[in-house]
MARFI-876734 format. One line per 8 residues: for each residue x, y, z of N, C-alpha, C. Coordinates in pm, whole numbers. Each point is the difference from the previous one (the first is absolute). Example, Ala and Ser with C-alpha at 12.3 -4.5 7.8 and 13.67 -1.06 7.14 Angstrom:
! MARFI-876734
1319/-569/780/-89/119/0/90/120/0 ~ -35/105/-72/82/119/6/-77/109/73
END
This chain:
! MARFI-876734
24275/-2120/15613/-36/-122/-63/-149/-15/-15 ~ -75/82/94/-140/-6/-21/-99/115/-27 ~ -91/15/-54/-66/151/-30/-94/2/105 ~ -78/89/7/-57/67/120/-122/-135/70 ~ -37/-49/-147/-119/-91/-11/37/-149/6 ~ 126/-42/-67/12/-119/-78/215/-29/14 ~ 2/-106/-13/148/4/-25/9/-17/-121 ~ 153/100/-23/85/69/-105/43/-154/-82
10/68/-120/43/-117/-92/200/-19/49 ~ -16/-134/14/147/-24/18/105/-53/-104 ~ 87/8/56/64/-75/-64/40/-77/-127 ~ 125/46/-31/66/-82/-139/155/-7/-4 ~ 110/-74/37/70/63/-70/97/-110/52 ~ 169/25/16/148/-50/4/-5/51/121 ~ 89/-121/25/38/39/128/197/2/-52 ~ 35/95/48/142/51/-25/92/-91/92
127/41/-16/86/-88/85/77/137/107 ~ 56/-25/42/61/103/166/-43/-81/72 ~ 70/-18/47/30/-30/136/59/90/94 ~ -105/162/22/136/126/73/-103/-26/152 ~ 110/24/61/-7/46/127/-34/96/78 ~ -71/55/51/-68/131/-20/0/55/170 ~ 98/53/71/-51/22/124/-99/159/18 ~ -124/-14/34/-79/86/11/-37/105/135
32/100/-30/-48/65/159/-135/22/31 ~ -32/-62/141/-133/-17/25/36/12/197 ~ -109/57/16/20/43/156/-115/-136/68 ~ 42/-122/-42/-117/-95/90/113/-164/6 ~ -44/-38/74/93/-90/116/-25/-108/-124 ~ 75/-122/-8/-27/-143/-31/-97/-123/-23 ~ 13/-34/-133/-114/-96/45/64/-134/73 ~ 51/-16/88/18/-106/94/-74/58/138
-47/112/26/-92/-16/136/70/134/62 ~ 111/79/-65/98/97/91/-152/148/24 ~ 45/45/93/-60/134/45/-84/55/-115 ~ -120/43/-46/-25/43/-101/-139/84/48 ~ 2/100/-113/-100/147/46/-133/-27/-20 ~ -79/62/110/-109/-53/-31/-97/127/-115 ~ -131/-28/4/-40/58/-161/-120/101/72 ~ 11/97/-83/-80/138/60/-154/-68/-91
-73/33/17/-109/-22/-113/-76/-104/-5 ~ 70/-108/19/-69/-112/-45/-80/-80/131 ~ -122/-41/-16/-67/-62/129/-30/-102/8 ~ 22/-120/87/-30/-121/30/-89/-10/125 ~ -63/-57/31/-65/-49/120/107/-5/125 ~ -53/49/100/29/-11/142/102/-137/12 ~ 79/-39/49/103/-116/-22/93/-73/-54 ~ -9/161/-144/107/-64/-91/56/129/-11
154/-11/-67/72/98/-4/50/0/-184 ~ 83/129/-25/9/3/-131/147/48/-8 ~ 79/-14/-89/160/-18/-8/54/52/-133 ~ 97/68/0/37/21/-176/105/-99/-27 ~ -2/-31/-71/118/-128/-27/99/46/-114 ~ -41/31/-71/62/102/-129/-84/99/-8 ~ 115/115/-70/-64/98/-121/82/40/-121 ~ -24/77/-59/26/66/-166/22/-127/-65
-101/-52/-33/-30/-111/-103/-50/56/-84 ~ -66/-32/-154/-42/68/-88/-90/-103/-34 ~ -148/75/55/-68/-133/-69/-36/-150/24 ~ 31/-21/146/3/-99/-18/-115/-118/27 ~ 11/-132/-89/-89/-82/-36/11/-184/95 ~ 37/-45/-43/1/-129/105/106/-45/82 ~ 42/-30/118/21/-17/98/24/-152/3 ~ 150/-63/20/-2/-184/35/138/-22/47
-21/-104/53/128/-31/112/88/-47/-115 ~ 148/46/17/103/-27/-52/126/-108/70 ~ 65/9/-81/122/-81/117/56/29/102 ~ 31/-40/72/73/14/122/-36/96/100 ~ -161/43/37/-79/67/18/-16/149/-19 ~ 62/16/-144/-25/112/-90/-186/22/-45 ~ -26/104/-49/-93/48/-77/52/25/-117 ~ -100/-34/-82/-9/6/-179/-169/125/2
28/77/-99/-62/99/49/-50/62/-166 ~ -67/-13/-98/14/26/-139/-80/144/12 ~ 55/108/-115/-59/124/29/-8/56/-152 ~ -82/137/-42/-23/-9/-120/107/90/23 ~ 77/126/92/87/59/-61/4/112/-120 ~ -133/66/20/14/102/-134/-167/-14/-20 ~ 3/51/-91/-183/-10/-72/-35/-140/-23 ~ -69/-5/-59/-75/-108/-16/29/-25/-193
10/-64/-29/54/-65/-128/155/51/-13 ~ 57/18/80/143/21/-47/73/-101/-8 ~ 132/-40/-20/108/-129/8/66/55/133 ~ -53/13/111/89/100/133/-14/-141/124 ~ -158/-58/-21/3/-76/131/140/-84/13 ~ -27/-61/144/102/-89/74/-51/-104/100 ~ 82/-108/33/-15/-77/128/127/47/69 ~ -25/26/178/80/69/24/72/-155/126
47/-8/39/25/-113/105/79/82/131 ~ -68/53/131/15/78/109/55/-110/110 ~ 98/79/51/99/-96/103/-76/-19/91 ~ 43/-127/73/-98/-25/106/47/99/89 ~ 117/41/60/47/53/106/-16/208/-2 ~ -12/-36/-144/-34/199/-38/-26/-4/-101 ~ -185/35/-20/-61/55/-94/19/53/-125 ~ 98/144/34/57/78/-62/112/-57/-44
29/-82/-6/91/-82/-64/-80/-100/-126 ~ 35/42/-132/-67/-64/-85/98/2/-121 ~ -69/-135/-64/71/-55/-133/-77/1/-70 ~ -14/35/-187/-39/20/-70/28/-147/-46 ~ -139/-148/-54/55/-94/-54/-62/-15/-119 ~ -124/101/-52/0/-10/-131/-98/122/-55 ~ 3/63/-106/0/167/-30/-50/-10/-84 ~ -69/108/-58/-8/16/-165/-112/-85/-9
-100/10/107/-140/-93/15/-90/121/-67 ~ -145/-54/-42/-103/85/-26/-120/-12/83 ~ 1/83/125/-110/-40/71/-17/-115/50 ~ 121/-88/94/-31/-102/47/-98/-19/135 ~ -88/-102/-23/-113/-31/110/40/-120/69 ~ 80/-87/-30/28/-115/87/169/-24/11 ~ 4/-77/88/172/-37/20/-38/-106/98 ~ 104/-113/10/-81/-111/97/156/-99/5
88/-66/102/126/-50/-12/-27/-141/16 ~ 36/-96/-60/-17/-108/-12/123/-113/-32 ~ 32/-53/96/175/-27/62/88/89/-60 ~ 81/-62/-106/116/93/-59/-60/133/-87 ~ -113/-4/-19/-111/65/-112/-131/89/39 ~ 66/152/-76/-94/98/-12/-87/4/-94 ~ -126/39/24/-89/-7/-112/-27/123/63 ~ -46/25/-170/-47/165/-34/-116/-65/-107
-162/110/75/-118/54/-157/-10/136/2 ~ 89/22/-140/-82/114/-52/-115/-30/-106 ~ -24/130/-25/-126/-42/-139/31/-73/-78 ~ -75/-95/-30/17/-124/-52/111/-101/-42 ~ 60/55/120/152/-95/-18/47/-19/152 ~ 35/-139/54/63/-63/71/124/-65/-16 ~ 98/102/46/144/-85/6/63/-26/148 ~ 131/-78/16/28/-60/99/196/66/-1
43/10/97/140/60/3/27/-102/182 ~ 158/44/-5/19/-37/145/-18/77/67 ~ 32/-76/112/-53/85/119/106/103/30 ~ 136/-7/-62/128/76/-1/-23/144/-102 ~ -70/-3/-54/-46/112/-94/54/-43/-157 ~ -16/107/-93/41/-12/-100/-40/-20/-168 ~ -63/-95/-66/-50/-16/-118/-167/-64/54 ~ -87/11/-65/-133/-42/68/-10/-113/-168
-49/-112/-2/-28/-59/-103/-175/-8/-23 ~ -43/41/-125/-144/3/1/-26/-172/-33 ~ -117/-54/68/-38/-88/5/-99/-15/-62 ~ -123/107/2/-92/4/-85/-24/171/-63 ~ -47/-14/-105/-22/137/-15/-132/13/-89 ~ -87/93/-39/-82/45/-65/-122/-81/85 ~ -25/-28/135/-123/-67/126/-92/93/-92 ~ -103/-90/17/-147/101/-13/18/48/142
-68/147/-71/-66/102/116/-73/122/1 ~ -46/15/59/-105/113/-4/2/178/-19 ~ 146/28/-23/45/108/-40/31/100/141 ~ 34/-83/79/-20/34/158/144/-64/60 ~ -16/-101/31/152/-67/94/-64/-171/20 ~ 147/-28/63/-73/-142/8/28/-28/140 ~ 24/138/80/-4/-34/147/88/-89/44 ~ 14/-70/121/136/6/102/-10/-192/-56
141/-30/87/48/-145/-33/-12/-27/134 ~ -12/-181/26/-11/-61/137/40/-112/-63 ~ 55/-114/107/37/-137/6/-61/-65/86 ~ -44/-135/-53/-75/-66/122/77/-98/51 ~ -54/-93/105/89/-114/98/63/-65/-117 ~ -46/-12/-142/102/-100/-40/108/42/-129 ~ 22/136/53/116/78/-37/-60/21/-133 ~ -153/40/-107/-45/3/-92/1/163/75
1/77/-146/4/150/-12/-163/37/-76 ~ -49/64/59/-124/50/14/-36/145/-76 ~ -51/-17/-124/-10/135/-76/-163/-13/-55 ~ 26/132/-38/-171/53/-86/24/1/-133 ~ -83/-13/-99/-25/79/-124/-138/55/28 ~ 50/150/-36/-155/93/54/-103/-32/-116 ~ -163/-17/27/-48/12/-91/-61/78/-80 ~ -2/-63/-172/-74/102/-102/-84/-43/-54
-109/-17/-46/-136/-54/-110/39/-18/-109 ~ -41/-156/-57/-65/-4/-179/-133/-19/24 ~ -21/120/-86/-192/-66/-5/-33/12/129 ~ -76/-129/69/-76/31/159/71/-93/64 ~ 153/-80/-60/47/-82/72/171/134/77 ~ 75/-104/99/124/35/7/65/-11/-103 ~ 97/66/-24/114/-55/-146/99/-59/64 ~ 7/-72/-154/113/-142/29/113/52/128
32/-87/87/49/54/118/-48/131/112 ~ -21/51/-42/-6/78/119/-121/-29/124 ~ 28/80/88/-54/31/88/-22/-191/93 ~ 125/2/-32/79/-132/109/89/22/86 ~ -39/-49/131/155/-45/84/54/-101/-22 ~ 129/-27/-61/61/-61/-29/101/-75/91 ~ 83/-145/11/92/-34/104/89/-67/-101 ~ 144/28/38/118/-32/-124/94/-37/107
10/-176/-9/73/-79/54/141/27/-84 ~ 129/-58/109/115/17/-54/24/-71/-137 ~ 66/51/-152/-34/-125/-85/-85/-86/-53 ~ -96/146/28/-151/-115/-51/-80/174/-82 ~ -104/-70/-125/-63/124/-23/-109/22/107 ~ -81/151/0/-80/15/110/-72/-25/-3 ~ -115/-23/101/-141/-76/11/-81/114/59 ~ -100/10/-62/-134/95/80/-67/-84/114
53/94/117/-32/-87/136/-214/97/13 ~ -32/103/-52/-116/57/-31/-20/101/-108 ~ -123/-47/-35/-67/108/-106/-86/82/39 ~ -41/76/-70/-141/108/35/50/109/28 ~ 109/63/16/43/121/92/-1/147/-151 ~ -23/105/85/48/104/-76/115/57/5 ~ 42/28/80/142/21/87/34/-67/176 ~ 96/-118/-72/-11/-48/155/150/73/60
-38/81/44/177/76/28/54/-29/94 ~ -44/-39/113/59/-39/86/7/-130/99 ~ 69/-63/90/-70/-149/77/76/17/156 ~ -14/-83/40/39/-84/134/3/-122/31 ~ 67/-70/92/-79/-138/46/14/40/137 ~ -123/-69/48/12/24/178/86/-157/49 ~ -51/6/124/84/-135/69/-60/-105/6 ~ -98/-17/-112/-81/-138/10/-15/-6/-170
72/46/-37/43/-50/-182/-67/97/-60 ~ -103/62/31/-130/51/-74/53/139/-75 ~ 24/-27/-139/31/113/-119/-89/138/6 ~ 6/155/50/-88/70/-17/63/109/-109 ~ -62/20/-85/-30/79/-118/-58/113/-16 ~ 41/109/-13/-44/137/-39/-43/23/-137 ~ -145/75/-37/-38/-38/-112/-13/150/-41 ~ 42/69/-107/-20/162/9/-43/-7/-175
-151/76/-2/-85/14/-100/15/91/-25 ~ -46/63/-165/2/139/-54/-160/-27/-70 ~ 44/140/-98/-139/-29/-63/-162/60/62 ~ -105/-50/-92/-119/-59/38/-79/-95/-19 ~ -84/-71/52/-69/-108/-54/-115/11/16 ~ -119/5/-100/-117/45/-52/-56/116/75 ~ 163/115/-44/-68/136/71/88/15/103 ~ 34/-94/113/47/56/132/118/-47/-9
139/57/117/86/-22/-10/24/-127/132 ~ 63/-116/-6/28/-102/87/62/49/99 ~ -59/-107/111/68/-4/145/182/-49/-29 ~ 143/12/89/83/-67/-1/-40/-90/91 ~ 104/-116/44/-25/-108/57/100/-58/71 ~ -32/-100/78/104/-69/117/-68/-134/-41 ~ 90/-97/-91/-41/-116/12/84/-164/54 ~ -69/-108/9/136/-114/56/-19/-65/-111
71/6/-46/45/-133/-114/39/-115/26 ~ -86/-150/-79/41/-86/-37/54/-35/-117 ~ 75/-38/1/46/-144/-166/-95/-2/-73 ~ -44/59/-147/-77/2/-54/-142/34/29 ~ 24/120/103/-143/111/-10/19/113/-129 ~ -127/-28/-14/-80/101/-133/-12/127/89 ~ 22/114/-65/-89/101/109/-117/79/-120 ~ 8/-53/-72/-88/58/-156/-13/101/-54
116/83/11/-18/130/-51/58/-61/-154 ~ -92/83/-118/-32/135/28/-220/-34/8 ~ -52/-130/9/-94/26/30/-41/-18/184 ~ 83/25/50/-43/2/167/137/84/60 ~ -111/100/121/64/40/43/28/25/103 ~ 41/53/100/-84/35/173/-2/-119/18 ~ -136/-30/108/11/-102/47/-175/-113/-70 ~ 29/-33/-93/5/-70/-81/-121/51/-94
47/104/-85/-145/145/-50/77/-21/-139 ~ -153/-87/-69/17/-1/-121/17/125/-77 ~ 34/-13/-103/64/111/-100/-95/-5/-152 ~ -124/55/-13/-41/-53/-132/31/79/-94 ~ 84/117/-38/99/2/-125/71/-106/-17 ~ 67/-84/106/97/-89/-44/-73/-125/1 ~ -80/1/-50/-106/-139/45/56/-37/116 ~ -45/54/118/16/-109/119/-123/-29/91
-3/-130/34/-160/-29/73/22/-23/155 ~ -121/-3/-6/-2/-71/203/117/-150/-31 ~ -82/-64/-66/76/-110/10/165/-63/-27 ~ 10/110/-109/166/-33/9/60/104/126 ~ -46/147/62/71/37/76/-62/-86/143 ~ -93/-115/-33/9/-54/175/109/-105/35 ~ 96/-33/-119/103/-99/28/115/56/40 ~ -10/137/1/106/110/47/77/6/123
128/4/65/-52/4/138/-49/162/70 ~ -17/7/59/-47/104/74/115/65/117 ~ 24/135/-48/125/109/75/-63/-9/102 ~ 145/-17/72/2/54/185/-4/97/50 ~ -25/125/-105/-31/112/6/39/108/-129 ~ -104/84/3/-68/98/-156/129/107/62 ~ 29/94/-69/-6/138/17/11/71/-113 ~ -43/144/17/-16/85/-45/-1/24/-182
-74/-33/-106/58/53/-133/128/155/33 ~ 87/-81/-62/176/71/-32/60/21/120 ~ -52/-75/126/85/3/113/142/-57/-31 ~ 18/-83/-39/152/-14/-73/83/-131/111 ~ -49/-115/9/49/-99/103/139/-23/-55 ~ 90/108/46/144/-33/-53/106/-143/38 ~ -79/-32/154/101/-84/64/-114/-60/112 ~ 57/-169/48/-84/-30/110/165/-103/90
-32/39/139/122/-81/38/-127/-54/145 ~ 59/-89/145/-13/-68/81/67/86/77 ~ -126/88/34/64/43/163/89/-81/93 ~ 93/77/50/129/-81/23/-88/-37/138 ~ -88/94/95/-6/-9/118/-151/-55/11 ~ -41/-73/-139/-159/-88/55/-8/-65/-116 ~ 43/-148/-5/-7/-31/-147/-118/-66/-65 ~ -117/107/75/-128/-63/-79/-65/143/-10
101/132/-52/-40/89/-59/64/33/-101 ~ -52/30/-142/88/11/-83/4/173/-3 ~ 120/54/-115/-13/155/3/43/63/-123 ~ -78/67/-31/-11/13/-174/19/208/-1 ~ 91/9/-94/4/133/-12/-73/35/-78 ~ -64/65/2/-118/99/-133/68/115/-9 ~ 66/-30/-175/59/149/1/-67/123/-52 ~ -87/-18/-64/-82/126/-11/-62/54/109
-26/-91/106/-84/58/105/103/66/119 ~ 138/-2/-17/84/43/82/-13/-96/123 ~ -32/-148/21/21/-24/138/50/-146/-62 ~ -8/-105/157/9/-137/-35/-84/-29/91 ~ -104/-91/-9/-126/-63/62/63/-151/82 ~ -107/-49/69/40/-138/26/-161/-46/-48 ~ 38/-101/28/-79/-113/-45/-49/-128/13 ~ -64/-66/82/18/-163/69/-1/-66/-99
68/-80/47/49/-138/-125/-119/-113/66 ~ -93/15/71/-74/-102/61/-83/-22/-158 ~ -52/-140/-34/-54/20/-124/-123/-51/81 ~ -82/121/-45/-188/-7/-24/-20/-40/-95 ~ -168/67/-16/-110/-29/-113/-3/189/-49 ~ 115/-7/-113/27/106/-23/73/108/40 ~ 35/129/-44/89/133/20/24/42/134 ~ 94/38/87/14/57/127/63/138/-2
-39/71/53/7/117/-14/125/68/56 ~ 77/-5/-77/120/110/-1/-12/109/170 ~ 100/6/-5/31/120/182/107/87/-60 ~ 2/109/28/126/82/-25/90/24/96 ~ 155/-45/-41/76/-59/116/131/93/6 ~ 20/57/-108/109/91/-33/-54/111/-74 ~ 30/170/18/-12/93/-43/129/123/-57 ~ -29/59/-53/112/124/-45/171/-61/-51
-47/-94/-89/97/-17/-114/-91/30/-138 ~ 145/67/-76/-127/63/-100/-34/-124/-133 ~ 87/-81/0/-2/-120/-101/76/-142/107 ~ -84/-55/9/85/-93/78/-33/-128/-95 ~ 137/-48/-23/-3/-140/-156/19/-68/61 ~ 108/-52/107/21/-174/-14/33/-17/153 ~ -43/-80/51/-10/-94/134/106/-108/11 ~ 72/3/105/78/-122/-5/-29/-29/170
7/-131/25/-29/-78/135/177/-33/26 ~ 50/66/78/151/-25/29/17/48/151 ~ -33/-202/58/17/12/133/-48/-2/61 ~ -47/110/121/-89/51/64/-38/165/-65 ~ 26/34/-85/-26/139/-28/-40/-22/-178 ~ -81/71/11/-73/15/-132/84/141/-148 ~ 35/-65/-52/84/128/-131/-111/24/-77 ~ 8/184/-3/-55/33/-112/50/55/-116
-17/36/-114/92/93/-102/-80/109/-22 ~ 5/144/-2/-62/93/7/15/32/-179 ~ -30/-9/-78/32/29/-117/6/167/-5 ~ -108/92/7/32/105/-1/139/125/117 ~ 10/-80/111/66/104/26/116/-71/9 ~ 23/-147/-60/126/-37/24/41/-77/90 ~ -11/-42/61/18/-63/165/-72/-116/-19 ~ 49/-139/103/-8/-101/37/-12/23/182
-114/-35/9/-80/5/171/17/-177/78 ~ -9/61/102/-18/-133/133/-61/37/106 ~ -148/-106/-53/-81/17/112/25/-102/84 ~ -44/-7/144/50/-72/100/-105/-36/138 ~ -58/-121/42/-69/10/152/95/66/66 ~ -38/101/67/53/32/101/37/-109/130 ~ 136/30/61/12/-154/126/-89/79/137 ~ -63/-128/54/-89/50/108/-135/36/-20
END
């Protein structure tokens, strides 16, 4: 889904109907907590342990709690622009036990369950199916976007579903729509809860309401290529791209000045041009660290959510996954999705 530098253009397409049942052989225990193997390779800090929870997935992309404490699990399933992806829905009691609830995806990046209701984004189309599998209905289709993806789905406390349109340029402004997070109440059209973003692909909320946002840049701007970002969003924050960028660095190709990027807010932390902030979740075991996978850089960092006077500097907290996409906070143990080798991880405090 992503190239060496930048993420892969996503998504377009139908989502098919099947509803098949698929039991899969896989040599790793349950996601309800049963016996499960631990992982050669991969390194955490002194006190935490690491778990396989699944394997032979194909691909896979976002990670969200399902019914009846199932996993919903969406994967591209094949190359990248094919009609192959899926959302897969994994038994709570055995992993390897999986249902196929909707197919014939193109590169899906989000999946997110919302009471009776699945939502699916592919490239520039968001549709909704049950949670039983089966026909997906498009809700919107032809989103502005940036020829890239529009990254993962979230819901906030008041059951509003939480999406991106990635952004693209007219002239030195954003174009009409894009490069918004958007919030789409039940029965209502959607509202841009922020502007300014280039790709906001990913979010969180911690335990004190506070929205955090993953901001992943391409490109260059007058010459150099941009930092990605960790930002908190309010209700109608600007973040001013495409004339501001980083942490608040005017852009003068795009006419941007000191003064419009000082109304900006300012990231809780920079990293790397094409580090790739795929995902940020709430450490299960300190909830005033957040933890963001960088998938180009092969790790996932932490990060204090304490808000200063400016950027805090990233720690490297996880090593030797070769693409690690999506974070889920379930519980006391932290889920990861390994996109390249397939597998869904559980990291864990060690007891004692």
């Amino acid at each position: 889904m992503w190239s060496s530098t930048s993420p892969a253009a996503a998504v377009a397409a139908h989502a098919s109907l099947a509803v098949l049942a698929a039991v899969l052989t896989a040599a790793v225990a349950g996601c309800s907590g049963d016996e499960a193997a631990t992982v050669d390779g991969v390194e955490v800090p002194d006190g935490y342990e690491v778990t396989l929870i699944a394997d032979g997935l194909d691909r896979p992309t976002q990670l969200t709690p399902g019914p009846d404490g199932s996993l919903l699990v969406a994967q591209l399933n094949g190359a990248e622009g094919e009609e192959s992806g899926q959302v897969l829905r994994l038994d709570p009691g055995d992993s390897a036990e999986r249902t196929v609830l909707f197919d014939g995806l193109v590169t899906p990046t989000g999946v997110v369950a919302i009471g009776s209701d699945v939502w699916v984004m592919e490239q520039r189309r968001l549709s909704r199916g049950a949670v039983t599998g089966g026909n997906l209905e498009v809700v919107f289709d032809e989103l502005p976007y940036n020829d890239r993806s529009e990254g993962t789905l979230s819901v906030d406390e008041q059951g509003r579903l939480l999406y991106n349109t990635s952004g693209s340029v007219d002239g030195v402004e954003a174009a009409e729509g894009s490069g918004v997070l958007w919030a789409l109440a039940p029965g209502s059209e959607p509202e841009p809860l922020a502007t300014g973003f280039k790709h906001a692909y990913a979010r969180t909320f911690d335990d004190e309401g506070t929205l955090w946002q993953t901001e992943v840049s391409d490109g260059t701007y007058d010459g150099q290529p941009p930092p990605d970002e960790l930002v908190a969003v309010e209700p109608g924050d600007d973040f001013g791209w495409p004339q501001c960028i980083g942490d608040r660095q005017p852009v003068e190709s795009y006419e941007g000045t000191q003064e419009r990027c000082a109304d900006t807010p300012r990231p809780q932390a920079l990293f790397a041009p094409g580090a790739t902030p795929t995902s940020v979740a709430v450490a299960p075991w300190d909830p005033d660290v957040l933890l963001v996978a960088l998938w180009n850089e092969r790790r996932i960092v932490t990060v204090d959510r304490t808000r200063g006077d400016g950027p805090v500097r990233p720690e490297t907290f996880l090593t030797g996954i070769e693409r690690p996409q999506h974070l889920l906070a379930d519980g006391e143990r932290l889920l990861i999705t390994d996109f390249e080798d397939g597998r869904i991880l559980a990291v864990t405090a060690a007891e004692g």
